[in-house]
C-alpha positions as a Markdown table, in Angstrom:
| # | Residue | x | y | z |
|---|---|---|---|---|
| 1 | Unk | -23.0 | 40.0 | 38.7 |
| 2 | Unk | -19.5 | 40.0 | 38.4 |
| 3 | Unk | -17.3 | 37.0 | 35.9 |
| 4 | Unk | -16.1 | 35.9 | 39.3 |
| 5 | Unk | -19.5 | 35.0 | 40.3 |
| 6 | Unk | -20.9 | 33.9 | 37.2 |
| 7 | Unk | -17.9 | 31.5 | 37.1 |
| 8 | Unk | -18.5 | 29.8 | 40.5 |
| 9 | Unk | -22.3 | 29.9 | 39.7 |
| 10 | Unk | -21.0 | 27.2 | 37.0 |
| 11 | Unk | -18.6 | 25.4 | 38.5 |
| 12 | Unk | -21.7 | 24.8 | 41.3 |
| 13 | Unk | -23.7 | 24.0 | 38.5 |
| 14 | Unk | -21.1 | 21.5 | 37.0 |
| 15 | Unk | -20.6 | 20.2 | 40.1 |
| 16 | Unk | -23.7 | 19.3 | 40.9 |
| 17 | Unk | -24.5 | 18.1 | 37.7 |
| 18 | Unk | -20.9 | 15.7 | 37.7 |
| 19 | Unk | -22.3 | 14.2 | 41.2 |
| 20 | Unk | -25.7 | 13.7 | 39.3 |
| 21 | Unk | -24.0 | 12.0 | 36.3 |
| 22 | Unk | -22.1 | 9.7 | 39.2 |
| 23 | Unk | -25.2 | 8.3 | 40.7 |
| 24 | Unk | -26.7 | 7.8 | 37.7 |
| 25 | Unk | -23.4 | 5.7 | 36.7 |
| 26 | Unk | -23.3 | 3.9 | 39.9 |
| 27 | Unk | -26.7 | 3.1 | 39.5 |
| 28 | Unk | -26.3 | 1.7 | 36.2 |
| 29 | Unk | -23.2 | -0.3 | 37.2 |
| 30 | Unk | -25.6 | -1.7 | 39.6 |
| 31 | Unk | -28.5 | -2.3 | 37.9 |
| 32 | Unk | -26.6 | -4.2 | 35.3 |
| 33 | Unk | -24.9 | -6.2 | 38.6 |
| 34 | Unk | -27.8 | -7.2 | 39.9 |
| 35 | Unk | -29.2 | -7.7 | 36.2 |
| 36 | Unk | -26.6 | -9.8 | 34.8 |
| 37 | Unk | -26.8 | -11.8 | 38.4 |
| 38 | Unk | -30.3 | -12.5 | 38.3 |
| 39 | Unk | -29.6 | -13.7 | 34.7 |
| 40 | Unk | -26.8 | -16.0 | 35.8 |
| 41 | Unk | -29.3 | -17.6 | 38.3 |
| 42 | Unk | -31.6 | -17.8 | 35.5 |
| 43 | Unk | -29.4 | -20.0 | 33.6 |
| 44 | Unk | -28.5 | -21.8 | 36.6 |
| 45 | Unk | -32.0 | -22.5 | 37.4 |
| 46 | Unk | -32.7 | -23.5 | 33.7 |
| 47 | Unk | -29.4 | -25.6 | 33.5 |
| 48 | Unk | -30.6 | -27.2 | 36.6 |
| 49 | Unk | -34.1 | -28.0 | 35.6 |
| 50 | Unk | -32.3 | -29.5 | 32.4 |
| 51 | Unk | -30.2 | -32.0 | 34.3 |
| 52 | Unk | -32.9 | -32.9 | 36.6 |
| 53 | Unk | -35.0 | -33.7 | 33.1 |
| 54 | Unk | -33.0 | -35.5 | 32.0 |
| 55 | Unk | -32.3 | -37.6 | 35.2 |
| 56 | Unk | -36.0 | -38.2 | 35.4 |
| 57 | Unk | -35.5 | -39.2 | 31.5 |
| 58 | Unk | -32.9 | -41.6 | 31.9 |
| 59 | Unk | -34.8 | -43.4 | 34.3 |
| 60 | Unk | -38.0 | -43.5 | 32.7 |
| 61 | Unk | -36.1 | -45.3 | 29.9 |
| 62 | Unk | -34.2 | -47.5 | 32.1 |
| 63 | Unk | -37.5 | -48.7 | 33.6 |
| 64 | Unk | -38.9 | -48.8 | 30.3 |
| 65 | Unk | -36.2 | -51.0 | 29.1 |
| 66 | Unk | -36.6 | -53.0 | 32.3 |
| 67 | Unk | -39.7 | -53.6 | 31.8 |
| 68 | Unk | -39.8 | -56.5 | 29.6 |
| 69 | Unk | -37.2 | -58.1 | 31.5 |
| 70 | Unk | -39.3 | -57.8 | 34.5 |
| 71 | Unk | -42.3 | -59.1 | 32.4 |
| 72 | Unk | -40.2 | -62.2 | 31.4 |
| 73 | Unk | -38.9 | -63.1 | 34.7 |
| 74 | Unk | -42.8 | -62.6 | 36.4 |
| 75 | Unk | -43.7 | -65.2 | 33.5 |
| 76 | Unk | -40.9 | -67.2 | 34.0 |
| 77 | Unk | -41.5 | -67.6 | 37.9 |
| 78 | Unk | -45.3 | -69.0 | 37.1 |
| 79 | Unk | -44.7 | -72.9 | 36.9 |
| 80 | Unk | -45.2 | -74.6 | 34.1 |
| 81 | Unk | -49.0 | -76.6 | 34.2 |
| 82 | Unk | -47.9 | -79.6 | 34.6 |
| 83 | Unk | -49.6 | -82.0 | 31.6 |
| 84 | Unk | -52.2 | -84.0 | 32.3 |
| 85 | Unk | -52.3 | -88.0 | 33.4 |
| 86 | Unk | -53.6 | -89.8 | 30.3 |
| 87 | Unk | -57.7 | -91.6 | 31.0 |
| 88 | Unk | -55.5 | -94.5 | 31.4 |
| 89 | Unk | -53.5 | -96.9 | 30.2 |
| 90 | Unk | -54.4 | -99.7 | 27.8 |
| 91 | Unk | -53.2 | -103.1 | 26.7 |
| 92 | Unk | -53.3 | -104.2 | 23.2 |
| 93 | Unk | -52.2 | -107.4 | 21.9 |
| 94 | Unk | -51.4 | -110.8 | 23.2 |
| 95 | Unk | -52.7 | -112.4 | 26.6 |
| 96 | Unk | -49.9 | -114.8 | 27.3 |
| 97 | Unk | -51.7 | -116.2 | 30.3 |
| 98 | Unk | -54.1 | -118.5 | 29.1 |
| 99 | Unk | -57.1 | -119.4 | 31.5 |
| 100 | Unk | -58.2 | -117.9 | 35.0 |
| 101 | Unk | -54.5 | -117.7 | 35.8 |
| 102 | Unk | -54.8 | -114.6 | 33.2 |
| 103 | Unk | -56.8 | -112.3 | 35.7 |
| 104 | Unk | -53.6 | -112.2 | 38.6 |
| 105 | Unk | -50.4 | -113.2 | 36.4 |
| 106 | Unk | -50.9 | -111.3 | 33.2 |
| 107 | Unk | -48.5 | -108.5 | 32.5 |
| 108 | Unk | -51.7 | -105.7 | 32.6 |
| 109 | Unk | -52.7 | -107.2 | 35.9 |
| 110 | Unk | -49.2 | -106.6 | 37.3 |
| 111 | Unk | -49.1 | -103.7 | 35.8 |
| 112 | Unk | -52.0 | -102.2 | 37.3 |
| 113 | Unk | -51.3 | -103.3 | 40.8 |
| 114 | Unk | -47.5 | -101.6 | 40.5 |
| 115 | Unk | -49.4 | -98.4 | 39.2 |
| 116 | Unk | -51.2 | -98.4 | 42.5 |
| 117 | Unk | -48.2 | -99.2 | 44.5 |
| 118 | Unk | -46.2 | -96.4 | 42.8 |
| 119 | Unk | -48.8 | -93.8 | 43.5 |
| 120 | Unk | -50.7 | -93.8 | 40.2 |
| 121 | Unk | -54.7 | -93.7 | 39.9 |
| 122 | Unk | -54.7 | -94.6 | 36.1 |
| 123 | Unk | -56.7 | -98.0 | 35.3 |
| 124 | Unk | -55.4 | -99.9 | 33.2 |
| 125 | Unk | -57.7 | -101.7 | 30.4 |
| 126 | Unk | -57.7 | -104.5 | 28.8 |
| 127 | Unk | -58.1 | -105.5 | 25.0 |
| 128 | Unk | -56.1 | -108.1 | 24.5 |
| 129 | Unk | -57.3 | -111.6 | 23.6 |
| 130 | Unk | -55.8 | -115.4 | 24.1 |
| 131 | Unk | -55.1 | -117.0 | 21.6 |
| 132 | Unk | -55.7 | -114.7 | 18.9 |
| 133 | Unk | -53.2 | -113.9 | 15.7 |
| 134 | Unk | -52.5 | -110.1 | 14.7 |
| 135 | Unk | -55.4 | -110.1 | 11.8 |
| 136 | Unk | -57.8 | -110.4 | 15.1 |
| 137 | Unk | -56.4 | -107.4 | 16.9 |
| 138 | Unk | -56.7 | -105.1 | 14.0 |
| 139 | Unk | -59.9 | -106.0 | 13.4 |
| 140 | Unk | -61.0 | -105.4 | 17.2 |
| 141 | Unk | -59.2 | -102.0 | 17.0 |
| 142 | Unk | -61.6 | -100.9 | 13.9 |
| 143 | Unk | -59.0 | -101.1 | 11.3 |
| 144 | Unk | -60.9 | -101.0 | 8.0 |
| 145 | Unk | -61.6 | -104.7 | 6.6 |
| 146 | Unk | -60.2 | -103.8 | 3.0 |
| 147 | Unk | -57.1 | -103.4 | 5.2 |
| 148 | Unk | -56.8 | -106.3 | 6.7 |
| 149 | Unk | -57.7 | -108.5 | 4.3 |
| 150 | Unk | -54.4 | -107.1 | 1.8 |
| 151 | Unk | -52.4 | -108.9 | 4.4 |
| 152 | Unk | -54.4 | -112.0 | 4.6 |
| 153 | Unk | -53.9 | -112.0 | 0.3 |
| 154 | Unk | -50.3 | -111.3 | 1.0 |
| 155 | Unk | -50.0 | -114.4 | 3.5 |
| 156 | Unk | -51.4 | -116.4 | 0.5 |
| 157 | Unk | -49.6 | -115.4 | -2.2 |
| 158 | Unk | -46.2 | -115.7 | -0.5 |
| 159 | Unk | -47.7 | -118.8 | 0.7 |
| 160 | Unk | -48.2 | -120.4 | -3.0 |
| 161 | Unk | -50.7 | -123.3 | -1.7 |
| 162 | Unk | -48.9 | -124.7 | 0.9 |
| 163 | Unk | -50.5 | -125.0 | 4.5 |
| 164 | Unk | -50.6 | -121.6 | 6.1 |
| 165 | Unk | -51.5 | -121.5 | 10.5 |
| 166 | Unk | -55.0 | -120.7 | 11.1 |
| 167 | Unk | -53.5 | -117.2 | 12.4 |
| 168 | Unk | -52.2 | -116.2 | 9.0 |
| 169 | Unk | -55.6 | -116.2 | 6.8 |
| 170 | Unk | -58.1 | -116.6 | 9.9 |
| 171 | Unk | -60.0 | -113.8 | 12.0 |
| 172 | Unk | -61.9 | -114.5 | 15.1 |
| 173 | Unk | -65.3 | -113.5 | 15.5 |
| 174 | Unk | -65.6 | -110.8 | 17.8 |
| 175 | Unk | -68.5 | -109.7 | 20.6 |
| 176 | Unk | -69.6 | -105.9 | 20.3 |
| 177 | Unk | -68.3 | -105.1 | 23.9 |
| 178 | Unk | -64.5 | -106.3 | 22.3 |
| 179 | Unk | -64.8 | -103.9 | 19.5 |
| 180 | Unk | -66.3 | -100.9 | 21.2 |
| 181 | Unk | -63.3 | -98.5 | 21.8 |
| 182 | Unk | -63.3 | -96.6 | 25.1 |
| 183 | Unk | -59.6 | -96.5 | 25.3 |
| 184 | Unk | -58.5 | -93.9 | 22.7 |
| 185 | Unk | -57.8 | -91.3 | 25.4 |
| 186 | Unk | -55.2 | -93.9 | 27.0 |
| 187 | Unk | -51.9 | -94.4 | 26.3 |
| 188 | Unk | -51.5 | -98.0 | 24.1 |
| 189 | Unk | -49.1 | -100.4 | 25.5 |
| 190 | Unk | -49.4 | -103.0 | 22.1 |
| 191 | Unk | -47.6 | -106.0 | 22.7 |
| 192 | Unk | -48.3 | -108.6 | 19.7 |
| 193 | Unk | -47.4 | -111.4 | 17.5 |
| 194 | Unk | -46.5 | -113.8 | 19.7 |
| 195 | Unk | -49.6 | -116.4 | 18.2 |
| 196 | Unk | -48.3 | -114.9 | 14.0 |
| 197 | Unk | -50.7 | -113.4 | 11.8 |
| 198 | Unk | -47.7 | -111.5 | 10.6 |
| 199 | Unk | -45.7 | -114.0 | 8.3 |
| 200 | Unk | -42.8 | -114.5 | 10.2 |
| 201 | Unk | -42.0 | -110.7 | 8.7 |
| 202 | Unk | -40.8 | -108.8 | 11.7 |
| 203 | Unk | -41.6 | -105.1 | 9.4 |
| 204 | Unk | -45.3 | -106.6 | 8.5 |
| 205 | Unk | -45.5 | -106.8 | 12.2 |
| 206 | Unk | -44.6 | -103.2 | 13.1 |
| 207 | Unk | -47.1 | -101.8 | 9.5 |
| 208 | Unk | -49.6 | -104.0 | 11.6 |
| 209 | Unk | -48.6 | -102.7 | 15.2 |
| 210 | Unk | -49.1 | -99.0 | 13.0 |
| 211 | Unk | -52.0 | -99.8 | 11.7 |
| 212 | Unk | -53.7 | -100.1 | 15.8 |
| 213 | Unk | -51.7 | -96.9 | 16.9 |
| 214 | Unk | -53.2 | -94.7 | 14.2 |
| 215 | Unk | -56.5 | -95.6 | 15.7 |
| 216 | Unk | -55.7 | -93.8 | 19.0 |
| 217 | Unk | -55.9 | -89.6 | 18.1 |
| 218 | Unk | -52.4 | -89.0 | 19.8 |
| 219 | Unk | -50.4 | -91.4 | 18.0 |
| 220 | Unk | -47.5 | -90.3 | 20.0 |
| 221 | Unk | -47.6 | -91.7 | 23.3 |
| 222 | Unk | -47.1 | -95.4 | 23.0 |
| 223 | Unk | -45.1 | -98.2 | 23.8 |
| 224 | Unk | -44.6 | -101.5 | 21.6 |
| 225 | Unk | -43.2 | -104.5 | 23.4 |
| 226 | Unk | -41.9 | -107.0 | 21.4 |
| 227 | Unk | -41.7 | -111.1 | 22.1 |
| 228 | Unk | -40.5 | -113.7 | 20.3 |
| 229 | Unk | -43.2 | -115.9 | 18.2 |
| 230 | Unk | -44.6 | -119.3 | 20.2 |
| 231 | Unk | -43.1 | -121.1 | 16.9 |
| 232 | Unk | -39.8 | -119.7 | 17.3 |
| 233 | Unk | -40.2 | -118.6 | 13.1 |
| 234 | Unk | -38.1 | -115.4 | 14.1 |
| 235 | Unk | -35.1 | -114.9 | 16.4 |
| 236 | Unk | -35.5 | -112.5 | 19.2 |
| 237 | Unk | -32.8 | -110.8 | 17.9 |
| 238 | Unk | -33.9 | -110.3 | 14.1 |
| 239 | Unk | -37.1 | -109.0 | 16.1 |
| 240 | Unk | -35.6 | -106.6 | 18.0 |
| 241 | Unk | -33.6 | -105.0 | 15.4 |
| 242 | Unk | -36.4 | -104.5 | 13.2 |
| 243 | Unk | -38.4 | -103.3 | 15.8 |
| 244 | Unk | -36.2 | -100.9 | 17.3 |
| 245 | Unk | -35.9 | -99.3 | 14.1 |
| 246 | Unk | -39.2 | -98.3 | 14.0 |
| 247 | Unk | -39.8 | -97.7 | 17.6 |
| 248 | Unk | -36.6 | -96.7 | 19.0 |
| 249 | Unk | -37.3 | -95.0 | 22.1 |
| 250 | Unk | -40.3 | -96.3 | 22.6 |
| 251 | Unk | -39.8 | -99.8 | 22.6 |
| 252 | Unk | -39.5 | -102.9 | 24.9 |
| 253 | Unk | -37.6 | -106.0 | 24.1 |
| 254 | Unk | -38.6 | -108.9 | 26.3 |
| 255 | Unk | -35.6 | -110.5 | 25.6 |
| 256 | Unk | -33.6 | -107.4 | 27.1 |
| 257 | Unk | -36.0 | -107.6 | 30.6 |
| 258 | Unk | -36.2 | -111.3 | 31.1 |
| 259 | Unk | -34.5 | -114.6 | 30.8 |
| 260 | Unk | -37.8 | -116.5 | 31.2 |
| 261 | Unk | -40.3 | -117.2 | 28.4 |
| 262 | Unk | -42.8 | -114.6 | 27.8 |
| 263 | Unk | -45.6 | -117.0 | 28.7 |
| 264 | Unk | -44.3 | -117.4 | 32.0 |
| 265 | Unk | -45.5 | -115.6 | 35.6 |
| 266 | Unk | -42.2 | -114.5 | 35.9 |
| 267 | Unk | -41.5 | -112.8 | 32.6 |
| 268 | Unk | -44.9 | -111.2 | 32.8 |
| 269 | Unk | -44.0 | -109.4 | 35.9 |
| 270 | Unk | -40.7 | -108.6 | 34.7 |
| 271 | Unk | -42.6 | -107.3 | 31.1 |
| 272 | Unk | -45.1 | -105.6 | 33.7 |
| 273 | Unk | -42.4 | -103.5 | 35.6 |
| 274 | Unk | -40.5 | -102.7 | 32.5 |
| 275 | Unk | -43.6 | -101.0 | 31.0 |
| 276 | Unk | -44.0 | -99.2 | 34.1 |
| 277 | Unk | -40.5 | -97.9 | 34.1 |
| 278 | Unk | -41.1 | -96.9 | 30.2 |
| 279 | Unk | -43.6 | -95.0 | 31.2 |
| 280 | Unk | -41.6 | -93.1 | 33.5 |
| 281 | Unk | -38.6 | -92.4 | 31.5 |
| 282 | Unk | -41.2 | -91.2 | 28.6 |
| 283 | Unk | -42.6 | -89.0 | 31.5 |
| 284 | Unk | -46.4 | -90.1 | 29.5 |
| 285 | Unk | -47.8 | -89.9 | 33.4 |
| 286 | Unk | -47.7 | -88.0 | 36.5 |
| 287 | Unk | -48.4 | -88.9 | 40.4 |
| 288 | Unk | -51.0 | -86.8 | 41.5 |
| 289 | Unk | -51.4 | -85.2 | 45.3 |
């Protein structure tokens, strides 16, 4: 074989293997194309799967956080229970109405007939007696003798012998259905003093008007009405203000609601309504239906 030959032979055989090398370039080039696409898709996919966690992240927290608010406002929309009516309402104290005239003109007979016309089932009891001083009505209430009798020794002493009212040292003697208590689950409307038993000292009065609330077990529901004594010993103003004191809010002057003497139909009414509208403004009961 000649050089001439043997020198195309070559260049065939470069030739070839130059188109060989080409392919295997393109090829490459290709691959790694394809390669480095399918890797951006892969981070597209991943960066995609990313956002969408953490969409689904963002509002798992946002209901989270919502959550308690939605928890407050379900417990917010379930009404209050409203509270209970009282068993009743009881009277403690005085009976200004003396005689039969008691059972339609007295302020707790009043007072239960306006309950009924106001809408209110609550009876209204009655332990109040006629005639009787203060000593009486702590001893019906079950305050402990010992107790009672420091303030008949007090009426004595300050009395140094002279003459004292048979309501100042003197306690009636009282029938087993007055003492038994079957009103400490009402509210205690305690209007007394108007017959003494207090020593014409308007603050004995209100330690003895304590002494009969702190026989009820919710001593704070309770409404004190205050009248001037039958002997006129004490002002209606020097009653008040003592009174008030203690009772503020939950006080009644019967000065304030009438013009006519306690003992009268009229002021009894008048006492009647303005325990009714204490009630109320206390918010101690509730219509029901």
């Amino acid at each position: 074989m000649s050089f001439h030959e043997r020198e195309k032979k070559w260049n065939i055989i470069f030739l070839i293997f130059g188109i060989i090398l080409m392919v295997l370039l393109v090829g490459m080039l290709y691959w790694s194309k394809e390669t480095e696409a399918a890797e951006s898709r892969r981070l597209q996919e991943m960066a995609k799967k990313t956002e969408n966690s953490a969409k689904t992240n963002a509002g798992t927290k946002v209901e989270t956080e919502e959550k308690p608010e939605e928890v407050k406002e379900e417990l917010e929309s379930v009404p209050e229970e409203e509270e209970k009516n009282p068993e009743g309402i009881v009277c403690w104290g005085d009976d200004l109405i003396n005689g039969e005239a008691s059972a339609k003109y007295s302020y707790k007979v009043v007072l239960q007939k306006l309950l009924e016309e106001n809408g209110y089932t609550l009876p209204v009891q009655d332990k109040t007696l006629q005639g009787a001083g203060t000593l009486s009505m702590m001893t019906m209430a079950g305050v402990p003798a010992e107790e009672v009798q420091q303030f008949v020794t007090k009426h004595k002493e300050k009395a140094a012998g002279a003459n004292l009212a048979v309501t100042e040292t003197g306690i009636r003697d009282l029938t087993e259905e007055q003492t038994e208590r079957t009103d400490i689950n009402c509210i205690p409307v305690i209007c007394m003093g108007y017959y003494g038993g207090w020593s014409h000292d308007p603050e004995e009065l209100a330690q003895q008007q304590q002494k009969i609330l702190d026989t009820f077990p919710n001593k704070e529901k309770f409404i004190i009405v205050g009248t001037r004594p039958m002997d006129g010993s004490v002002d209606a103003a020097t009653l008040d203000a003592a009174l008030k004191a203690k009772w503020g809010k939950n006080y009644i002057s019967a000065a304030e609601v009438t013009t006519s003497p306690s003992s009268t139909y009229e002021a009894q009414a008048e006492i009647a309504q303005a325990v009714l509208d204490k009630l109320e403004e206390l918010k101690y009961i509730q219509k029901e239906g």
